[in-house]
C-alpha atoms as an extended CHARMM CRD file, in Angstrom:
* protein
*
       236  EXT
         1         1  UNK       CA             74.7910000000      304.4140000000      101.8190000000  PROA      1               0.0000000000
         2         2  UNK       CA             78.2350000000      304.1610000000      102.8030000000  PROA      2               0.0000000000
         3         3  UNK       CA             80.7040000000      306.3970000000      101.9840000000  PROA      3               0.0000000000
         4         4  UNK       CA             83.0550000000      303.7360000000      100.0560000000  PROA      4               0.0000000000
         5         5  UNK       CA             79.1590000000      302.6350000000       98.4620000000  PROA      5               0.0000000000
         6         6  UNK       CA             78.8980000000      306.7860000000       97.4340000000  PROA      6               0.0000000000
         7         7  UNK       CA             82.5970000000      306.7820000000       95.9850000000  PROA      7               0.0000000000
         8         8  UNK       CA             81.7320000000      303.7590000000       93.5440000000  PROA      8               0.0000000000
         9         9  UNK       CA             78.3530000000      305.2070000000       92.3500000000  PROA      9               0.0000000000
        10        10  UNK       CA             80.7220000000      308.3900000000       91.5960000000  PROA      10              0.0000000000
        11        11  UNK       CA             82.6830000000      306.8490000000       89.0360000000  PROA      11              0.0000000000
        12        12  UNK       CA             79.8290000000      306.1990000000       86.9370000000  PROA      12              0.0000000000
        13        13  UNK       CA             78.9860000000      309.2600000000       87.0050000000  PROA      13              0.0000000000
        14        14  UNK       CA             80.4120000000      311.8300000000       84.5130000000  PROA      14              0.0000000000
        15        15  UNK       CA             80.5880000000      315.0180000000       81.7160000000  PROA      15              0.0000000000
        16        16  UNK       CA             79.0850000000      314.3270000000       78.7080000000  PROA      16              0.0000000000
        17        17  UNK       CA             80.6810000000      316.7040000000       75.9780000000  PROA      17              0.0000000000
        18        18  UNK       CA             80.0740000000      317.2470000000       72.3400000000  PROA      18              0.0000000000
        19        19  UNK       CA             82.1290000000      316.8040000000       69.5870000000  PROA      19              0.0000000000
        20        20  UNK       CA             84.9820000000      319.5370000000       69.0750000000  PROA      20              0.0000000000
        21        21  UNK       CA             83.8660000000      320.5950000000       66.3660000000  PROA      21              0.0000000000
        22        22  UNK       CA             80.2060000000      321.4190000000       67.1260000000  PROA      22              0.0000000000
        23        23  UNK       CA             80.8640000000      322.3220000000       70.5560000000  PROA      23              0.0000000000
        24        24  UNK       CA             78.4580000000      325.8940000000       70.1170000000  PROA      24              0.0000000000
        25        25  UNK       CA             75.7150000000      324.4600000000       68.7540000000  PROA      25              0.0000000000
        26        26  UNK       CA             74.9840000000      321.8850000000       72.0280000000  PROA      26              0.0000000000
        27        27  UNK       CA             75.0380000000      321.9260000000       76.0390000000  PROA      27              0.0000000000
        28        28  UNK       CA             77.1670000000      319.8360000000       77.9630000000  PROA      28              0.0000000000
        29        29  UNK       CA             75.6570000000      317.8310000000       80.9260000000  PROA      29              0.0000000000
        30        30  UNK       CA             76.1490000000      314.6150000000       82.2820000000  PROA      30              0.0000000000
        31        31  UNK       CA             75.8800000000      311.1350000000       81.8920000000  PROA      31              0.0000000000
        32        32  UNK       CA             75.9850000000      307.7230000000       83.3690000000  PROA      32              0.0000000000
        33        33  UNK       CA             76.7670000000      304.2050000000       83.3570000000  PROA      33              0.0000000000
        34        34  UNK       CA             73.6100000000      302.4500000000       83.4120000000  PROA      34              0.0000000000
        35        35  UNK       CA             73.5640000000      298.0520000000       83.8080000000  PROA      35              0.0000000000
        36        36  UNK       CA             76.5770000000      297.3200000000       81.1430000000  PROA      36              0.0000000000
        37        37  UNK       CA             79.6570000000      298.7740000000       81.1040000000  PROA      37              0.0000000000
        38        38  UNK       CA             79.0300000000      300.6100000000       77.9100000000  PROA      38              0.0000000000
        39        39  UNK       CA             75.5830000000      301.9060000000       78.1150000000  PROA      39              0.0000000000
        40        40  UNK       CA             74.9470000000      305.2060000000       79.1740000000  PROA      40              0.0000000000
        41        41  UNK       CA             72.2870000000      306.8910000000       80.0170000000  PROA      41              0.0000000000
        42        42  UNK       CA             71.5010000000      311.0930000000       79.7800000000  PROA      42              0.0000000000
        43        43  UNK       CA             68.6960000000      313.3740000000       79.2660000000  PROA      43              0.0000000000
        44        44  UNK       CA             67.3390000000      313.7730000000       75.4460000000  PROA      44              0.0000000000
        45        45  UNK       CA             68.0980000000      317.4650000000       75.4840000000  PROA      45              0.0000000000
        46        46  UNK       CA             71.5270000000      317.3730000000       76.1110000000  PROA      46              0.0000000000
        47        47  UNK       CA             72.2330000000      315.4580000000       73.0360000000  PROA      47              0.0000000000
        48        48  UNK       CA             69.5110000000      317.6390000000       70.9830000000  PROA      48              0.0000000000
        49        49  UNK       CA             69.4910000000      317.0780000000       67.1620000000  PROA      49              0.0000000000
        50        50  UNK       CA             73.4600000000      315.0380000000       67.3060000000  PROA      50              0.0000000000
        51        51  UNK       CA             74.2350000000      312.9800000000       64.1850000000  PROA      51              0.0000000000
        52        52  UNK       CA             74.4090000000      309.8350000000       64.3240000000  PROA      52              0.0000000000
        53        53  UNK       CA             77.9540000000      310.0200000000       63.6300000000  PROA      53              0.0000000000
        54        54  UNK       CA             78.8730000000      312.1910000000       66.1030000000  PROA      54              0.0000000000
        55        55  UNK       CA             81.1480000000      310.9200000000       68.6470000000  PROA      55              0.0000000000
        56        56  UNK       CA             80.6370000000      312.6190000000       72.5200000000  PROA      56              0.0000000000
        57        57  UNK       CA             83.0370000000      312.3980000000       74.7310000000  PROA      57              0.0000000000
        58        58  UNK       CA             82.1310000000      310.5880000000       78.1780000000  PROA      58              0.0000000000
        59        59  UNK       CA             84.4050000000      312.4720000000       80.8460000000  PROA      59              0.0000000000
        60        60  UNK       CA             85.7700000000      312.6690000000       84.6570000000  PROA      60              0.0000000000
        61        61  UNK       CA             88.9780000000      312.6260000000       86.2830000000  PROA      61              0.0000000000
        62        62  UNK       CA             89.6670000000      309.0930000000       86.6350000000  PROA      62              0.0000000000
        63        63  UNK       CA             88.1760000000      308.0030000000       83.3240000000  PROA      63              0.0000000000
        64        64  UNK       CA             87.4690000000      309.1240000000       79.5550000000  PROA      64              0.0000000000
        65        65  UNK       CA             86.3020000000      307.3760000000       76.2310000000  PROA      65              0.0000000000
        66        66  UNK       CA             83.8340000000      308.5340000000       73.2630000000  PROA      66              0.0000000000
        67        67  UNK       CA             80.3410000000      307.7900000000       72.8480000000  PROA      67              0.0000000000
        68        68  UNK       CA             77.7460000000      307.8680000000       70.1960000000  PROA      68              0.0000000000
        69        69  UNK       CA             74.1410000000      308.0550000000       70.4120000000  PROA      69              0.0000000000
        70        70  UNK       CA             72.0870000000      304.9680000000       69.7600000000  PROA      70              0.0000000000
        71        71  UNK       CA             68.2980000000      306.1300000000       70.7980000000  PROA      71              0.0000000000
        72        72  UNK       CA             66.4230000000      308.7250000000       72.3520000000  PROA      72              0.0000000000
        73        73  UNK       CA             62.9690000000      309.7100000000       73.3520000000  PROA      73              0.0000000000
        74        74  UNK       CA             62.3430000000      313.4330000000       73.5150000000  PROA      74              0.0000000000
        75        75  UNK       CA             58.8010000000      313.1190000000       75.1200000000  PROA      75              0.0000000000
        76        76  UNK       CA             60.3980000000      311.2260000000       77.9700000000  PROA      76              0.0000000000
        77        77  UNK       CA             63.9160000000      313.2190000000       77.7850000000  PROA      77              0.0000000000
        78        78  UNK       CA             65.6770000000      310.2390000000       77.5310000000  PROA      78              0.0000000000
        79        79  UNK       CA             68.7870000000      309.3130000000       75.4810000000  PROA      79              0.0000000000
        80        80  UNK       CA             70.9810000000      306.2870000000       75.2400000000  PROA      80              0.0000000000
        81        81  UNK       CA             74.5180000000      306.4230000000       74.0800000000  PROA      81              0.0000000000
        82        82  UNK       CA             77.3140000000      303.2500000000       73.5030000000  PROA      82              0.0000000000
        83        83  UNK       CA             80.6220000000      303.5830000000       74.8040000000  PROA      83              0.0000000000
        84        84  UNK       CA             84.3750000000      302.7200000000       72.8410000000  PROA      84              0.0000000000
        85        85  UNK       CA             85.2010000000      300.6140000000       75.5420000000  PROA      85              0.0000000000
        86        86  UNK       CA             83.8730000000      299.7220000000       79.3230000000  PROA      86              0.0000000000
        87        87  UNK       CA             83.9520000000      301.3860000000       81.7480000000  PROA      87              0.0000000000
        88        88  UNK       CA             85.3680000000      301.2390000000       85.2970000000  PROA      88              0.0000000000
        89        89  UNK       CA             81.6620000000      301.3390000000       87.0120000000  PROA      89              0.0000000000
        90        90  UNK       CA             78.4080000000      300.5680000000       86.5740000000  PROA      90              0.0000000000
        91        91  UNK       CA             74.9840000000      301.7680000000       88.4360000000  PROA      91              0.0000000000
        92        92  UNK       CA             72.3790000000      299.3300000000       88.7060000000  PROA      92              0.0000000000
        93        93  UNK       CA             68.4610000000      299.7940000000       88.2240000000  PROA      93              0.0000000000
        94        94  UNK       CA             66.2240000000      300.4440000000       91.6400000000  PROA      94              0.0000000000
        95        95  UNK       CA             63.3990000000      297.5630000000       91.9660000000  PROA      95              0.0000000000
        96        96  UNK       CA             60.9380000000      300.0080000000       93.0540000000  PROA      96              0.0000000000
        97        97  UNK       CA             60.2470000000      303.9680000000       92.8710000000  PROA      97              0.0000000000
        98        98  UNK       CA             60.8480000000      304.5280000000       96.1740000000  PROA      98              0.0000000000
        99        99  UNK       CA             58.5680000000      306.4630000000       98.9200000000  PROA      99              0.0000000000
       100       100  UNK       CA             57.9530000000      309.8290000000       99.7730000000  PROA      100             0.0000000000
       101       101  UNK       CA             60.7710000000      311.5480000000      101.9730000000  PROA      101             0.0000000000
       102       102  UNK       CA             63.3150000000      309.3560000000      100.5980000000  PROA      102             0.0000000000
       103       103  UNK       CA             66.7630000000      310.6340000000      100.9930000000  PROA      103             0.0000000000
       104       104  UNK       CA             68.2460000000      311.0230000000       97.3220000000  PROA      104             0.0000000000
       105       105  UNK       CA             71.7140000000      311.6790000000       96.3670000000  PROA      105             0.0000000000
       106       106  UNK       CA             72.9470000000      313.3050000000       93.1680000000  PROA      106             0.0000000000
       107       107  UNK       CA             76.3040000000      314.6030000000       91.2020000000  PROA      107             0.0000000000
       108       108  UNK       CA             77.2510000000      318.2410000000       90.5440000000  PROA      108             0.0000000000
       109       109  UNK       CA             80.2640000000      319.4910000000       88.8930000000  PROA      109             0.0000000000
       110       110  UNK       CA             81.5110000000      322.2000000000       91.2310000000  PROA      110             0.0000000000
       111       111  UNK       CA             84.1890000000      323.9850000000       88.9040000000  PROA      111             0.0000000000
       112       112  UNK       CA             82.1660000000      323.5420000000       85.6520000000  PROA      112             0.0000000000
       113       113  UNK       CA             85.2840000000      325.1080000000       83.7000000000  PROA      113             0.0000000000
       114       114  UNK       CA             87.1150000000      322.6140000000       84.3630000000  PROA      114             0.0000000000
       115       115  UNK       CA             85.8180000000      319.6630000000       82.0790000000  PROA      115             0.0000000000
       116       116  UNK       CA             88.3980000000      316.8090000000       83.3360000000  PROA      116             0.0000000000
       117       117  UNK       CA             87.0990000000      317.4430000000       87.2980000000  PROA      117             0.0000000000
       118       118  UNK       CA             85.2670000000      314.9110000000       89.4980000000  PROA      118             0.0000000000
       119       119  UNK       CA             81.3180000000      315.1650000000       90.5810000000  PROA      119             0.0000000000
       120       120  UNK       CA             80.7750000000      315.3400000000       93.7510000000  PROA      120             0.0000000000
       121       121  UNK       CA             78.1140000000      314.0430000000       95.3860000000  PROA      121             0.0000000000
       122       122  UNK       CA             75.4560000000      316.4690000000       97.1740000000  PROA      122             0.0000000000
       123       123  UNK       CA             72.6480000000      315.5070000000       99.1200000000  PROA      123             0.0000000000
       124       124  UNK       CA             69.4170000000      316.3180000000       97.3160000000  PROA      124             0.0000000000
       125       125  UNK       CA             67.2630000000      315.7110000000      100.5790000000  PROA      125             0.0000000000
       126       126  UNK       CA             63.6670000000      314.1880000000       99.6980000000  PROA      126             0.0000000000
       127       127  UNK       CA             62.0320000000      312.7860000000       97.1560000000  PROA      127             0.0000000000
       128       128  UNK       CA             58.2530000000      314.1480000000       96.5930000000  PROA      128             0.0000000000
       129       129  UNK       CA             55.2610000000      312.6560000000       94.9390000000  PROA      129             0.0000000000
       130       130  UNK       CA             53.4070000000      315.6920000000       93.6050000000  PROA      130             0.0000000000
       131       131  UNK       CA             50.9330000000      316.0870000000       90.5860000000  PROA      131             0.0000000000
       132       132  UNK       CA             51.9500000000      318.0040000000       87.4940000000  PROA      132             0.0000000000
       133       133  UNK       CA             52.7150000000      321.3280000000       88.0000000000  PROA      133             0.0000000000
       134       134  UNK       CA             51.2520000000      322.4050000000       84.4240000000  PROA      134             0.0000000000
       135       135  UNK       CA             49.9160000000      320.9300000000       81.6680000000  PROA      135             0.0000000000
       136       136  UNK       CA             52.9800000000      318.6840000000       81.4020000000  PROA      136             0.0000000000
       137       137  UNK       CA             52.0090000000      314.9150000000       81.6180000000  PROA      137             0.0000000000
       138       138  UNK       CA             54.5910000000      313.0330000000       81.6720000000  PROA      138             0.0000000000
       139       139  UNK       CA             55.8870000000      311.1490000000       84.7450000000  PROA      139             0.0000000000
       140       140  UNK       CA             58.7000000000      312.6380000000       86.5250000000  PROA      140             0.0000000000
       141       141  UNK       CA             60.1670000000      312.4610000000       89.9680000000  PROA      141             0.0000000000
       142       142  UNK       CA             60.1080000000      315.9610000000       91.7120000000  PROA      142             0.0000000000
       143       143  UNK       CA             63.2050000000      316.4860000000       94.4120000000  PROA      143             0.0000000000
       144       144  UNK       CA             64.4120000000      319.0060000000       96.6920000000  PROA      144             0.0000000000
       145       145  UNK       CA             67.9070000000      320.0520000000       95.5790000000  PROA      145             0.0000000000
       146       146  UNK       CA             69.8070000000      322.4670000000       93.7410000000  PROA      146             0.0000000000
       147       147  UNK       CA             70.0870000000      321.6640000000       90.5080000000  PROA      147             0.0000000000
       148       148  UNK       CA             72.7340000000      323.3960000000       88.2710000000  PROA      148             0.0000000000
       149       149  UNK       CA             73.6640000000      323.6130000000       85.0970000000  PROA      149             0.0000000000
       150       150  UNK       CA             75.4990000000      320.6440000000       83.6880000000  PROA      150             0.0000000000
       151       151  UNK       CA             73.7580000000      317.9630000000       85.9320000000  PROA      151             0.0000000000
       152       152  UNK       CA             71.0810000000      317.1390000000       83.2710000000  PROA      152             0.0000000000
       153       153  UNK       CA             71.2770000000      313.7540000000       82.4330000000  PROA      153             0.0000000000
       154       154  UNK       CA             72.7040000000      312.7830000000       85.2830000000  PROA      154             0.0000000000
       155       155  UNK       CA             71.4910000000      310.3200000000       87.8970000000  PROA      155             0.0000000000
       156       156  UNK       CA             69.4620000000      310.4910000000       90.8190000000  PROA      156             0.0000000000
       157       157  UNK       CA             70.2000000000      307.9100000000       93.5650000000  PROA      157             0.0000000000
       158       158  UNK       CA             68.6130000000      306.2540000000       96.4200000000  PROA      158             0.0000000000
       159       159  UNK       CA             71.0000000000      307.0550000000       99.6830000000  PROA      159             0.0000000000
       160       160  UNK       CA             69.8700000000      303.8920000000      100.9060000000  PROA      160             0.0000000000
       161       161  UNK       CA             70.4050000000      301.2590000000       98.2990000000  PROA      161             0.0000000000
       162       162  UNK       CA             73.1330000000      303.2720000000       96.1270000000  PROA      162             0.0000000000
       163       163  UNK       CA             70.3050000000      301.8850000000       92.7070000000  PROA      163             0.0000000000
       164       164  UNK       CA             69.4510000000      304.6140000000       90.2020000000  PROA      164             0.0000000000
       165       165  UNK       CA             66.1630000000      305.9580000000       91.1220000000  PROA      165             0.0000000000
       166       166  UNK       CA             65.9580000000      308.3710000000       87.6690000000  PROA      166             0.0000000000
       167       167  UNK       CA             67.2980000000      310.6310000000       85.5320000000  PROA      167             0.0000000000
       168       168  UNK       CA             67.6420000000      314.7420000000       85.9630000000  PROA      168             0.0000000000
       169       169  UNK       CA             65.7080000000      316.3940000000       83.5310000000  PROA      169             0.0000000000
       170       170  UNK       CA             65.1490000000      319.9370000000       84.3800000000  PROA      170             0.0000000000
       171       171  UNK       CA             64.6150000000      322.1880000000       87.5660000000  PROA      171             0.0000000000
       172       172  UNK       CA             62.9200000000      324.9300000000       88.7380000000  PROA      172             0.0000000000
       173       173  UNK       CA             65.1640000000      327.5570000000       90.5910000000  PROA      173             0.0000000000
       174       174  UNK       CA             62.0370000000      329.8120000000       91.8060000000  PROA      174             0.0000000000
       175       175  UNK       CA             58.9960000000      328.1130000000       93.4260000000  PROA      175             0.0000000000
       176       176  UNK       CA             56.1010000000      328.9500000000       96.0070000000  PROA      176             0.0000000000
       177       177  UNK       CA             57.7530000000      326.3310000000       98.4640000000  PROA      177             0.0000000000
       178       178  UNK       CA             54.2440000000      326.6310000000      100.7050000000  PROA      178             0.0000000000
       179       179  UNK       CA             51.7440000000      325.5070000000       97.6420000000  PROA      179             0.0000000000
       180       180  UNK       CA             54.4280000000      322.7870000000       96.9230000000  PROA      180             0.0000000000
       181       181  UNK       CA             54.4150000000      321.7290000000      100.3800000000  PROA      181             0.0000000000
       182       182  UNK       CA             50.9880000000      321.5670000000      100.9260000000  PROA      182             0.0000000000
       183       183  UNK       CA             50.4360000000      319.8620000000       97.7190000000  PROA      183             0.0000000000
       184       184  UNK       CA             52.6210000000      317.0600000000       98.6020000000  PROA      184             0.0000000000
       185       185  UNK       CA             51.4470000000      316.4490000000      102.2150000000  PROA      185             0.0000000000
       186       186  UNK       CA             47.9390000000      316.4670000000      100.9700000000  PROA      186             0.0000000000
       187       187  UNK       CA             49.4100000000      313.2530000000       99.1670000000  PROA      187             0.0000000000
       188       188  UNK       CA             51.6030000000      312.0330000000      101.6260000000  PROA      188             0.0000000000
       189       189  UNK       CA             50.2760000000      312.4250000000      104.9980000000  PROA      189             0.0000000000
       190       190  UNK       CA             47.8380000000      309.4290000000      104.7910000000  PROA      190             0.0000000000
       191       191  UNK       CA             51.4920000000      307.7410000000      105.7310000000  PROA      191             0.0000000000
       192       192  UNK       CA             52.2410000000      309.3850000000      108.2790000000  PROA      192             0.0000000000
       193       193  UNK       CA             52.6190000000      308.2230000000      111.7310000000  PROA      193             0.0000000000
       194       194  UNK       CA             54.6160000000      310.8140000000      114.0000000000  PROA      194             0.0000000000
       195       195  UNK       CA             53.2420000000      313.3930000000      116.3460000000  PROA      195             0.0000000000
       196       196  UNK       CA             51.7550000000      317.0930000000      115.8190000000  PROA      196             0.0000000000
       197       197  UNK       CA             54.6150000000      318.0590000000      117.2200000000  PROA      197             0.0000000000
       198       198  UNK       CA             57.2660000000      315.6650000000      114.7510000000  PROA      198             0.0000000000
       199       199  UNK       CA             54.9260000000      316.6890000000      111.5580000000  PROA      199             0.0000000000
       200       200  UNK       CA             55.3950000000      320.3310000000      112.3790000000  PROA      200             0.0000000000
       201       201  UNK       CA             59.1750000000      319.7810000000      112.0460000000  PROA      201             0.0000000000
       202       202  UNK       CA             59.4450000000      318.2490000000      109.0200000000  PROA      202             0.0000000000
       203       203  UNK       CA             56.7530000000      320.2740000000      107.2170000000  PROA      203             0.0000000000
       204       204  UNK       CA             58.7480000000      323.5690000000      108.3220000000  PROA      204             0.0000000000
       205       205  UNK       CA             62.4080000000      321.5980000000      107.1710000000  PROA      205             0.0000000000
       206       206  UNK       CA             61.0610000000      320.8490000000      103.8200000000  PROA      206             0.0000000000
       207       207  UNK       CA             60.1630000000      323.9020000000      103.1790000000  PROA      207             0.0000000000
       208       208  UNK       CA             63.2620000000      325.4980000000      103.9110000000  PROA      208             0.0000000000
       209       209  UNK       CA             65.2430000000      323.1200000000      101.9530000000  PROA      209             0.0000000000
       210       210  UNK       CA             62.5970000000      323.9690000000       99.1900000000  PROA      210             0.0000000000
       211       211  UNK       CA             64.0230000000      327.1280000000       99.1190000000  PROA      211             0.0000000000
       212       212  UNK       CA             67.1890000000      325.2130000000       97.3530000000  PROA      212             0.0000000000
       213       213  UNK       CA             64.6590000000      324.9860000000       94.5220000000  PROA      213             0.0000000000
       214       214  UNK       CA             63.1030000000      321.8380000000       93.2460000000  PROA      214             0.0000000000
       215       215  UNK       CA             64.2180000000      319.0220000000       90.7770000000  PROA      215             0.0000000000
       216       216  UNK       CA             63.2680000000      316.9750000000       88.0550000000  PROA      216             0.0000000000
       217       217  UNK       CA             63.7350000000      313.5430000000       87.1340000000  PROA      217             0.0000000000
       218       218  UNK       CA             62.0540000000      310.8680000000       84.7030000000  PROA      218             0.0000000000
       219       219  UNK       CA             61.7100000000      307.4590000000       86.5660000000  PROA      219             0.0000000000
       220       220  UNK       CA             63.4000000000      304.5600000000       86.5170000000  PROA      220             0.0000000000
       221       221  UNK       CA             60.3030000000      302.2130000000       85.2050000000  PROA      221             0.0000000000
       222       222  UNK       CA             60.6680000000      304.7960000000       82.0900000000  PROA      222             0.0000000000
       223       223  UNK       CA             63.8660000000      304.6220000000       81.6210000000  PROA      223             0.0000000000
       224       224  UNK       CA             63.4570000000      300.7710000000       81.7810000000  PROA      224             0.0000000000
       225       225  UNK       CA             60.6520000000      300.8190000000       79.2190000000  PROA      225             0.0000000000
       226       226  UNK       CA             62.8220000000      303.1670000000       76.4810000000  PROA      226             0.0000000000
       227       227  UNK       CA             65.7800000000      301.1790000000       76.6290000000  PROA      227             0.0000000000
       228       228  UNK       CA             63.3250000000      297.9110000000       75.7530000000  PROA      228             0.0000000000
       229       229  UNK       CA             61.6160000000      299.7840000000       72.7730000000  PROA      229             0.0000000000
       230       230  UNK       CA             64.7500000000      301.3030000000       71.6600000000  PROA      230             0.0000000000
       231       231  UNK       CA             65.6400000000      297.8030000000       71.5270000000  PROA      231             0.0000000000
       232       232  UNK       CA             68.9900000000      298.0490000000       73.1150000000  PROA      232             0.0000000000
       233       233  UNK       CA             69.3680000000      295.1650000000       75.0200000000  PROA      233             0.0000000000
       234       234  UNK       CA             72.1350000000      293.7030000000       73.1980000000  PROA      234             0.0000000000
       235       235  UNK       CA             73.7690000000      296.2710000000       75.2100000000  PROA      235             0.0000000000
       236       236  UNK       CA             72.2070000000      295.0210000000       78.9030000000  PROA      236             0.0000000000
């Protein structure tokens, strides 16, 4: 994706912030602009137990409006909000899941004090199909990044086509990056057409950029399917 292609997916990206008045009781993260300019998109938690009422402020550098929430899905982590007015960008859906070793790209929020920043973008690396790690279920994207606080909710993007590939859920900072490795190859290597020598290489790369940690994200197809049962479409 080109850099000018980066800096547009950027600005619909941004801090999602609860009201003033109940700022204690919830987390910030982010959010984004997600196939109208005044849908966005974020992770259930981040909005945990809001009123319906409550207006959230959508927030970057170049941009700012309120937001209240319309729907959300806490098995899936998902949560729709409806913006005061458009915005100035919007990201578009991916029309497929993507493959295994896809290069990703995501938003972080550097100086996380300072709540009328910019995200910048950070390369997340690859994308990995593994099974569940525990005895959680439900579908989600697995990544190898860094993922800190206040980028839940946020999107995660295909380098390639600049569409939304899912949404950041959760991470985990600590992993065996071996087992992980192994368990993915076991998956993916039926793909694989380099040498000894060129699968040597990238086993021993992913593992050090495992050490970064590893991401979650729920997919696109579910995002897809909660925004059609929340019946929000007057919206897309």
């Amino acid at each position: 994706m080109e850099h000018r292609a980066i800096n547009y997916c950027g600005r619909a990206v941004f801090r999602l912030l609860p009201p003033q008045d109940r700022y204690k009781s919830f987390t910030d993260g982010s959010c984004f602009v997600f196939r109208d300019p005044r849908c966005v998109i974020t992770a259930a938690h981040v909005v945990a137990e809001s009123p319906t009422e409550a207006e959230w402020l959508v927030l970057a550098e170049h941009w700012s409006a309120s937001a209240r929430v319309l729907a959300t899905d806490v098995e899936q982590d998902l949560a729709v909000l409806q913006l005061s007015e458009p915005a100035p960008a919007v990201l578009k859906a991916s029309d497929h899941s993507g493959d295994a070793g896809d290069a990703l790209v995501a938003w972080d929020w550097p100086d996380s004090s300072n709540h009328t920043g910019r995200a910048f973008c950070s390369q997340t690396y690859a994308q990995l199909r593994v099974p569940p790690l525990s005895s959680d279920t439900r579908s989600r994207i697995a990544f190898v990044g860094h993922v800190r606080k206040g980028m839940s909710g946020g999107p995660l993007v295909s380098s390639a086509s600049g569409a939304v590939q899912g949404v950041i859920v959760n991470a985990r900072p600590t992993i065996d990056e071996h087992e992980i490795v192994d368990c993915w190859w076991s998956h993916a290597q039926s793909d694989w057409q380099g040498t000894d020598e060129e699968e040597n290489i990238l086993l021993a790369c992913v593992r050090a950029q495992l050490a970064l940690g590893l991401g979650f994200a729920t997919p696109i197809d579910d995002v897809l399917k909660f925004l059609s049962l929340s019946r929000v479409t007057r919206l897309l």
